[in-house]
C-alpha positions in Angstrom: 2.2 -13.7 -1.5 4.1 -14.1 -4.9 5.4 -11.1 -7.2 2.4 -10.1 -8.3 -0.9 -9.6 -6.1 -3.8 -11.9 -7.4 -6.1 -10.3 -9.2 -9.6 -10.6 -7.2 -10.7 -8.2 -4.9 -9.1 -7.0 -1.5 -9.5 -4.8 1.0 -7.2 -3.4 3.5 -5.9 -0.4 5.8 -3.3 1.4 6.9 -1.3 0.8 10.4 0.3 3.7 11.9 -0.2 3.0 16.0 2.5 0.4 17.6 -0.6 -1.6 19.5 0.3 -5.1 18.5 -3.2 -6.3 20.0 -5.0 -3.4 17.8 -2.7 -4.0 14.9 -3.8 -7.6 15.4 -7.6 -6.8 15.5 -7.5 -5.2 12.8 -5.7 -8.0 10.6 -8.8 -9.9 11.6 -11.1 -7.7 9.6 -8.9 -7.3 6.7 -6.9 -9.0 3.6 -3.8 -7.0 4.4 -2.7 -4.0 6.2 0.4 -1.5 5.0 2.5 -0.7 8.0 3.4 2.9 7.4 7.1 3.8 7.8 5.6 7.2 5.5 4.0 9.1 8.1 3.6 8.9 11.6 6.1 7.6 14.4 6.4 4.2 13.8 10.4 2.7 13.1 11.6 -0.6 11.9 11.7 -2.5 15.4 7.8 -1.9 15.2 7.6 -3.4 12.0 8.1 -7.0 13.5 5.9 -7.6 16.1 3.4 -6.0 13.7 4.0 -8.3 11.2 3.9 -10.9 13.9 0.1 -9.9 14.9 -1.1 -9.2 11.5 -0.3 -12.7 11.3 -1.9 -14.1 13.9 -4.9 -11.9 12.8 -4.7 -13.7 9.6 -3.9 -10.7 7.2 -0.9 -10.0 5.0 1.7 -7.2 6.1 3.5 -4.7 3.6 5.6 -2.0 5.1 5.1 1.6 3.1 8.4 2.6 2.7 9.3 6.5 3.3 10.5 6.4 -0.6 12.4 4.9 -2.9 15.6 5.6 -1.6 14.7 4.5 1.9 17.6 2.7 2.9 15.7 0.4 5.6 14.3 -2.3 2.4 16.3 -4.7 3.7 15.5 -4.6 7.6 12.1 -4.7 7.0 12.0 -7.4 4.6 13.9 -9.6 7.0 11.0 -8.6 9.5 9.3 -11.3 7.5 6.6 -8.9 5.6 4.7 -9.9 2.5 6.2 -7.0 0.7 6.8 -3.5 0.4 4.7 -0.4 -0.8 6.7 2.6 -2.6 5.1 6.2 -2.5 5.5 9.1 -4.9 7.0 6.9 -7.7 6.8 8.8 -10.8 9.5 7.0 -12.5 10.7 3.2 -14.1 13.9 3.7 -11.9 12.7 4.6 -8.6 10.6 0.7 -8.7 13.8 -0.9 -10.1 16.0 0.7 -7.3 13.3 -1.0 -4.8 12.7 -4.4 -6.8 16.2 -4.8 -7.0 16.7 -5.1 -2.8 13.6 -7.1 -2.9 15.6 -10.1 -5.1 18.3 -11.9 -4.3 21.5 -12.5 -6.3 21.6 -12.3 -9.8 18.5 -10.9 -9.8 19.0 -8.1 -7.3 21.0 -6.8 -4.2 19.7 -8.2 -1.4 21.9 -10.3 1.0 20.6 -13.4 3.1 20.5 -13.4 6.7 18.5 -16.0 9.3 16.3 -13.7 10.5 12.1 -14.2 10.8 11.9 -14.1 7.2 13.8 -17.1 6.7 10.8 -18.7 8.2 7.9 -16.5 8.0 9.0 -14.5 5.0 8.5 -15.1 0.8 11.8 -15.0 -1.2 10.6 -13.0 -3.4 8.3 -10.4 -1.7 5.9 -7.9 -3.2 6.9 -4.8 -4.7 3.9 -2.5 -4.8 4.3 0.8 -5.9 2.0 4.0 -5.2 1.3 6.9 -8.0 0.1 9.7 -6.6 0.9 12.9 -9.0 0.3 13.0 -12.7 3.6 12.7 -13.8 3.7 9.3 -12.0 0.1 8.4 -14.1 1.5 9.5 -17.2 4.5 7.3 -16.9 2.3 4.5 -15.4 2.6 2.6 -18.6 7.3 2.4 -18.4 6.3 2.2 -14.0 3.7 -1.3 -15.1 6.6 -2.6 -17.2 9.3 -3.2 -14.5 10.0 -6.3 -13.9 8.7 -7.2 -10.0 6.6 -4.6 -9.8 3.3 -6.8 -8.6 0.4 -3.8 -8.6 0.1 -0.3 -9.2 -2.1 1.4 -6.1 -3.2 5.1 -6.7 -2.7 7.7 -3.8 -5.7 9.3 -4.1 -5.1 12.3 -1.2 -2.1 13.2 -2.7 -3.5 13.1 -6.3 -6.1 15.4 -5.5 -4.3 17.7 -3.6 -2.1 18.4 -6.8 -4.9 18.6 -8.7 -6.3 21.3 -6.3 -9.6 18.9 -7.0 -12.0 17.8 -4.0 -11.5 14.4 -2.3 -15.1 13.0 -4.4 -16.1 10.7 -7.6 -16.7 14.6 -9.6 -12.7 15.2 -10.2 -11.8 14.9 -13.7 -8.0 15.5 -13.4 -8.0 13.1 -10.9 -10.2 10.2 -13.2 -8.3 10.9 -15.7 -5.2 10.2 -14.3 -6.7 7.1 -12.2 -7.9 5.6 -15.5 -4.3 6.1 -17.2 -3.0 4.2 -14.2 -6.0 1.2 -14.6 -4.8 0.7 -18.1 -1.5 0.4 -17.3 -2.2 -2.4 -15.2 -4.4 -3.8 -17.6 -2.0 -3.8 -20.1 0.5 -5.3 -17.8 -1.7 -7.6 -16.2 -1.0 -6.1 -13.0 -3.3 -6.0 -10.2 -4.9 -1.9 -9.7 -5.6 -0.5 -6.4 -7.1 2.5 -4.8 -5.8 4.1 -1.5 -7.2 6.9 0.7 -11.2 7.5 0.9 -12.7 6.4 3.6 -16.1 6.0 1.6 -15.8 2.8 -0.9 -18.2 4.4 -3.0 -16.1 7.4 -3.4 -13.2 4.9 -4.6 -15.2 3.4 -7.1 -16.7 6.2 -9.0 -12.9 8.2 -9.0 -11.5 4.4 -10.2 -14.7 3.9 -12.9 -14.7 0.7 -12.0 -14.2 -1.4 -8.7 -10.5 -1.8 -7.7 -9.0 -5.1 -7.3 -7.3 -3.3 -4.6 -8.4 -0.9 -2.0 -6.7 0.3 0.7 -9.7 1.8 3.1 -8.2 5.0 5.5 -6.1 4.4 8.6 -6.5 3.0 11.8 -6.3 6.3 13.7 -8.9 7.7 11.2 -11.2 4.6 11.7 -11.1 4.8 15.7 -11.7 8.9 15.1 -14.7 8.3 13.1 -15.9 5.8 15.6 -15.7 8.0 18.4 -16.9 10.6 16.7 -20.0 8.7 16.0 -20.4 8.1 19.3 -20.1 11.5 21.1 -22.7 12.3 18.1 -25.2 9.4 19.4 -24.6 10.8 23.0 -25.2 14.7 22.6 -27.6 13.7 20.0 -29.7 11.2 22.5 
């Protein structure tokens, strides 16, 4: 994966368990997961092996960083990942602080080392960044224009919750501040993603338009829904 994310369609999820063989299983479904150092337990000596088995399961890895100012950039990037993702950016300077541990000198800050990414890594991984308030969408435009930043992904949860909207394609604080964010990448030529509802159709109709990106729920949400589902069939049968 180069700097910036092509700009065709794909679809991925989030990885918060520390199953290697279900991390791996589910790489085989997907374009890419996010291995997310946000929420949940995992730490950085997870991040390897699941790198390792998205791999093998023939998806791209990104770690989700806990912010900006997470100081583990450069243990995860040695992990050999495709790139990282940045939450709750709502200004230029929180991606450049980022971008600039992601390059090495003169571009940036980050030191060499022989570790898997010397083999299994990109020089220059992906930086993508998350907006998730409407500050972040109204600066979305100055956020697009930093150099390294390869896609702008909208947070939709989080968006809608400081909205005080409902988590559905009727939120018009919410579209509004999606579509600010979609013409900022298309005036940067950045790719746009969408992050958060489980239901694709949701995505689009909050997006006006189908995503380049979409980032579909979470494992632990996915293997919830499916048991759900089935104890439904069974009391249902």
């Amino acid at each position: 994966m180069e700097e910036r994310l092509e700009q065709a369609q794909r679809i991925g999820t989030v990885v918060s368990l520390p199953d290697v063989a279900l991390a791996e299983l589910t790489a085989s479904f997907v374009d890419f997961v996010w291995i997310d150092l946000e929420h949940g337990a995992l730490s950085v000596r997870d991040v390897q092996p699941l790198a390792i088995a998205a791999r093998s399961g023939g998806a791209e890895s990104f770690v989700r960083l806990a912010s900006s100012r997470d100081p583990r950039v450069s243990a995860v990037i040695d992990a050999g990942v495709d790139g990282v993702v940045v939450p709750r950016v709502e200004d230029p300077s929180e991606a450049e602080a980022v971008v600039n541990q992601l390059r090495y000198p003169p571009d940036g800050c980050r030191g060499l080392a022989a570790r898997r990414a010397s083999r299994h890594g990109v020089d220059r991984p992906c930086c993508v960044v998350q907006i998730e308030s409407r500050a972040g969408a109204e600066a979305a435009d100055r956020i697009a224009a930093v150099g390294g930043v390869g896609a702008l992904v909208v947070g939709c949860a989080d968006l809608v919750l400081e909205t005080g909207e409902s988590l559905d394609g009727q939120s018009p604080l919410a579209r509004d501040a999606i579509a600010r964010v979609r013409g900022a990448c298309e005036n940067a030529g950045l790719a746009f993603g969408m992050a958060g509802p489980g239901d694709p159709r949701v995505m689009v109709e909050l997006a006006g338009a189908v995503p380049s990106i979409a980032v579909l729920a979470a494992d632990v949400r996915i293997y919830a829904g499916a048991l759900t589902g089935l104890r439904e069939a069974h009391v249902c049968s």
